[in-house]
Backbone as XML, in Angstrom:
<?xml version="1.0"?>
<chain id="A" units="angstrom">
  <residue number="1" name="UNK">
    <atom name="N" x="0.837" y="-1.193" z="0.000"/>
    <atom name="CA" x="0.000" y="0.000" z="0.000"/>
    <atom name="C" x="0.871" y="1.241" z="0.000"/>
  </residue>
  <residue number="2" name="UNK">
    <atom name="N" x="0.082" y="2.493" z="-0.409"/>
    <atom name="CA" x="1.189" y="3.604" z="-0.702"/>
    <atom name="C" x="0.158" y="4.678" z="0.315"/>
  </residue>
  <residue number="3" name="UNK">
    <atom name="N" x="1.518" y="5.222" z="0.353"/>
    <atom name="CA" x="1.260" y="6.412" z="1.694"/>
    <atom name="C" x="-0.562" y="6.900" z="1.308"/>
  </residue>
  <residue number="4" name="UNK">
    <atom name="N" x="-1.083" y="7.156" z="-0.133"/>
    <atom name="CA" x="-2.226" y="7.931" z="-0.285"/>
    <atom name="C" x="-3.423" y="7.302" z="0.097"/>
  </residue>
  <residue number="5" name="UNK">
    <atom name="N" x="-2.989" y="5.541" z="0.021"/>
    <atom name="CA" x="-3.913" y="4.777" z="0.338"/>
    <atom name="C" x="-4.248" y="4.759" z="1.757"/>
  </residue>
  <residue number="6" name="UNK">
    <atom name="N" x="-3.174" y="4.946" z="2.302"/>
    <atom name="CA" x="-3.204" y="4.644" z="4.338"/>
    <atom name="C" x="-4.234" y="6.133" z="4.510"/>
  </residue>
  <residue number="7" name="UNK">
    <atom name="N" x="-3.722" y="7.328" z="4.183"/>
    <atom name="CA" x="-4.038" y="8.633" z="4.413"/>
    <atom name="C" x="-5.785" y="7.933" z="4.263"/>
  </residue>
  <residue number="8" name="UNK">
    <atom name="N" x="-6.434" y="7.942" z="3.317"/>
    <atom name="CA" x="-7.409" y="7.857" z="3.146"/>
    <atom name="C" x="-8.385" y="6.656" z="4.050"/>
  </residue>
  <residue number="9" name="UNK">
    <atom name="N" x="-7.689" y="5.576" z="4.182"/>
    <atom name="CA" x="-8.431" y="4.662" z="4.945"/>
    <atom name="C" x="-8.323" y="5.569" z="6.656"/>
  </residue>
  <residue number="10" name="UNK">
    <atom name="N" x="-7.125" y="6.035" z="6.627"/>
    <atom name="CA" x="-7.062" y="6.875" z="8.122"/>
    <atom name="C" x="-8.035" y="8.047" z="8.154"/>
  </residue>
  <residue number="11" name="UNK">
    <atom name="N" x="-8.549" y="8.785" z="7.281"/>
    <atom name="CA" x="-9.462" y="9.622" z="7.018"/>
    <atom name="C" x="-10.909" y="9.066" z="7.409"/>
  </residue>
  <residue number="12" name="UNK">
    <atom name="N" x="-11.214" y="7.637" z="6.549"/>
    <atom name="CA" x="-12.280" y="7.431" z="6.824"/>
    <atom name="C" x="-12.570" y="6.837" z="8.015"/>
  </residue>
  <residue number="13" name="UNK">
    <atom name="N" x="-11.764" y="6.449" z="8.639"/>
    <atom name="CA" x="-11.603" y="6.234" z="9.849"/>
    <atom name="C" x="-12.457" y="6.981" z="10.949"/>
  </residue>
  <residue number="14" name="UNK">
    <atom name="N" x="-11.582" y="8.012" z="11.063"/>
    <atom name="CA" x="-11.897" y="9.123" z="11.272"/>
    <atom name="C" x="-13.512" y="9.486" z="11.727"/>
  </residue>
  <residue number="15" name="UNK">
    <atom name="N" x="-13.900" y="9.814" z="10.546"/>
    <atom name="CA" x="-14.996" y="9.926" z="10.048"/>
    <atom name="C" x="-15.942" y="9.120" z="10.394"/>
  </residue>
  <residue number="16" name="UNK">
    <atom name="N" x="-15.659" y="8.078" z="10.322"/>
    <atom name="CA" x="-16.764" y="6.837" z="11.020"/>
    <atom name="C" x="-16.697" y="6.966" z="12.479"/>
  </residue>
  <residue number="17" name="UNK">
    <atom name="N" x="-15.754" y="7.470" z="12.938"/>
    <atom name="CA" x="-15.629" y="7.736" z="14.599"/>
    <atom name="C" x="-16.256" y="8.812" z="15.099"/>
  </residue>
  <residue number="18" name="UNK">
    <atom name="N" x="-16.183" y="10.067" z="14.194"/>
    <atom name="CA" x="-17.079" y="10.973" z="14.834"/>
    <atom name="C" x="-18.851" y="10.786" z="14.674"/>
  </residue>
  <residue number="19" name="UNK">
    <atom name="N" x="-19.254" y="9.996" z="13.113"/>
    <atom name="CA" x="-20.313" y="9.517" z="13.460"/>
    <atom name="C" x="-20.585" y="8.481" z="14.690"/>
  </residue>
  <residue number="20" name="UNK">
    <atom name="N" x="-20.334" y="7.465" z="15.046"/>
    <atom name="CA" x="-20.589" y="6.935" z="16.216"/>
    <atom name="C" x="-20.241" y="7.797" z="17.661"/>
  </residue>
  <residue number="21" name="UNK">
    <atom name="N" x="-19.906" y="9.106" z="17.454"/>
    <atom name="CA" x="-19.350" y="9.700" z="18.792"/>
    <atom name="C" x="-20.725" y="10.361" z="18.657"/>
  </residue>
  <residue number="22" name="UNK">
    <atom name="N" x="-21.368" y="10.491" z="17.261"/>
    <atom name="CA" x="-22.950" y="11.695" z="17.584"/>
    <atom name="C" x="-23.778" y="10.400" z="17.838"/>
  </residue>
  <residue number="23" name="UNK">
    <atom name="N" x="-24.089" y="9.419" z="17.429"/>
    <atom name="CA" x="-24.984" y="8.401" z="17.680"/>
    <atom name="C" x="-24.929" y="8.054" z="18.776"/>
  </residue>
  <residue number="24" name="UNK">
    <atom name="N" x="-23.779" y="7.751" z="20.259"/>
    <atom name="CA" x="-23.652" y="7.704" z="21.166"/>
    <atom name="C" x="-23.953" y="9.026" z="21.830"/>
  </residue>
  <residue number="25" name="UNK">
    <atom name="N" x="-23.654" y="10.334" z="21.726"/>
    <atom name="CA" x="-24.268" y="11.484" z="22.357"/>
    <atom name="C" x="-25.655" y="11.622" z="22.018"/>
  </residue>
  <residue number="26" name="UNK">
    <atom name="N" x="-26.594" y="11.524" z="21.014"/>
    <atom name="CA" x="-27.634" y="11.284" z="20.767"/>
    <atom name="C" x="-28.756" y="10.327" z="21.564"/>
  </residue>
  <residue number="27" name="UNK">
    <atom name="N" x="-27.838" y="9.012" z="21.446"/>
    <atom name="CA" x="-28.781" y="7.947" z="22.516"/>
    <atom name="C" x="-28.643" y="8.072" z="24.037"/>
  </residue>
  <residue number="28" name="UNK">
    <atom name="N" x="-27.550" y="9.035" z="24.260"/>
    <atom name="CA" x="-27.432" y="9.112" z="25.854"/>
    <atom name="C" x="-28.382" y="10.147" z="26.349"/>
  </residue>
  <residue number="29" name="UNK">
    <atom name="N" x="-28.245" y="11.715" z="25.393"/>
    <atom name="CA" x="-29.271" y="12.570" z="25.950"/>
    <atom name="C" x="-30.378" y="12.162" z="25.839"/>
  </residue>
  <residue number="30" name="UNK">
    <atom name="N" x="-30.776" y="11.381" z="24.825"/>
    <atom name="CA" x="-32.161" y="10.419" z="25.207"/>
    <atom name="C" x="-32.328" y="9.899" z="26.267"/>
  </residue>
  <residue number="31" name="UNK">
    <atom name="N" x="-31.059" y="9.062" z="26.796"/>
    <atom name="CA" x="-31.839" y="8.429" z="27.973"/>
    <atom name="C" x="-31.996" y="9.260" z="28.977"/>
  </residue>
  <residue number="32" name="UNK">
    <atom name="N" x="-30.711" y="9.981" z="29.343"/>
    <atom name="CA" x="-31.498" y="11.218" z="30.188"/>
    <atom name="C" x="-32.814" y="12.014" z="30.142"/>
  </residue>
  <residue number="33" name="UNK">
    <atom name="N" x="-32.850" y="12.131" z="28.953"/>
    <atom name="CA" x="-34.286" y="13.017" z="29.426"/>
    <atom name="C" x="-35.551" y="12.221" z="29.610"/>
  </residue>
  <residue number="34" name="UNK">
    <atom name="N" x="-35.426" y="10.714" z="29.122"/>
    <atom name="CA" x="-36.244" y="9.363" z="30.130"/>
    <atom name="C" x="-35.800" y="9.551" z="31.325"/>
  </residue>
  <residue number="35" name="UNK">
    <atom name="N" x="-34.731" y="9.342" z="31.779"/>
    <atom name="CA" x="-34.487" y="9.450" z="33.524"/>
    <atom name="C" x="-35.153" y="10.679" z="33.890"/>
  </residue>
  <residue number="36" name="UNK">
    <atom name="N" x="-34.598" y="11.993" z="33.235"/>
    <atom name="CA" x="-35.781" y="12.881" z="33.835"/>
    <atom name="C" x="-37.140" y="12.762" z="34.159"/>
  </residue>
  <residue number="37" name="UNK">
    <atom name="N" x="-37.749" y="12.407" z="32.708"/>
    <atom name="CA" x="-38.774" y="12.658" z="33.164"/>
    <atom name="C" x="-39.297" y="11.358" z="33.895"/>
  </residue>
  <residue number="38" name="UNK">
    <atom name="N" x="-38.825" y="10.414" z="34.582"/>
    <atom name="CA" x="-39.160" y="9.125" z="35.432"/>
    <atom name="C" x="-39.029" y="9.867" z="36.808"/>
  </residue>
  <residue number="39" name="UNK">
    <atom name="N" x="-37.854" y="10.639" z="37.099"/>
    <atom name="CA" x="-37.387" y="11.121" z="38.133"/>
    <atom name="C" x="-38.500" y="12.499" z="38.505"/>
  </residue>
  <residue number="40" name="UNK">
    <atom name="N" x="-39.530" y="12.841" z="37.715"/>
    <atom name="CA" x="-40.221" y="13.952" z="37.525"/>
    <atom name="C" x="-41.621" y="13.254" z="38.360"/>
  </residue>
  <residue number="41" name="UNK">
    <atom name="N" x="-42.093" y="12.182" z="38.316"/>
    <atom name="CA" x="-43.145" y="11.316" z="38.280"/>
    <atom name="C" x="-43.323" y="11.249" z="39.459"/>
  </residue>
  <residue number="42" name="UNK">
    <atom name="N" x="-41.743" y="10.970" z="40.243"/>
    <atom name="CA" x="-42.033" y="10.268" z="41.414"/>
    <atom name="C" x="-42.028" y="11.438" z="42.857"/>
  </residue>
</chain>
């Protein structure tokens, strides 16, 4: 493999990491605002 090839698989890399970093911040403030509002109930 040549340096342009690594660059790019390291790019997409990347990239796939910050999507799963919003899909994980996404499903967490979800669950919080379930815990809220459970914690609201009682």
């Amino acid at each position: 493999m040549d340096y342009e090839t690594n660059l790019r698989a390291e790019l997409e890399i990347l990239r796939l990491h910050e999507k799963l970093d919003l899909l994980v911040a996404e499903r967490l403030a979800g669950l919080e605002a379930k815990i809220d509002g459970l914690a609201q109930r009682t």
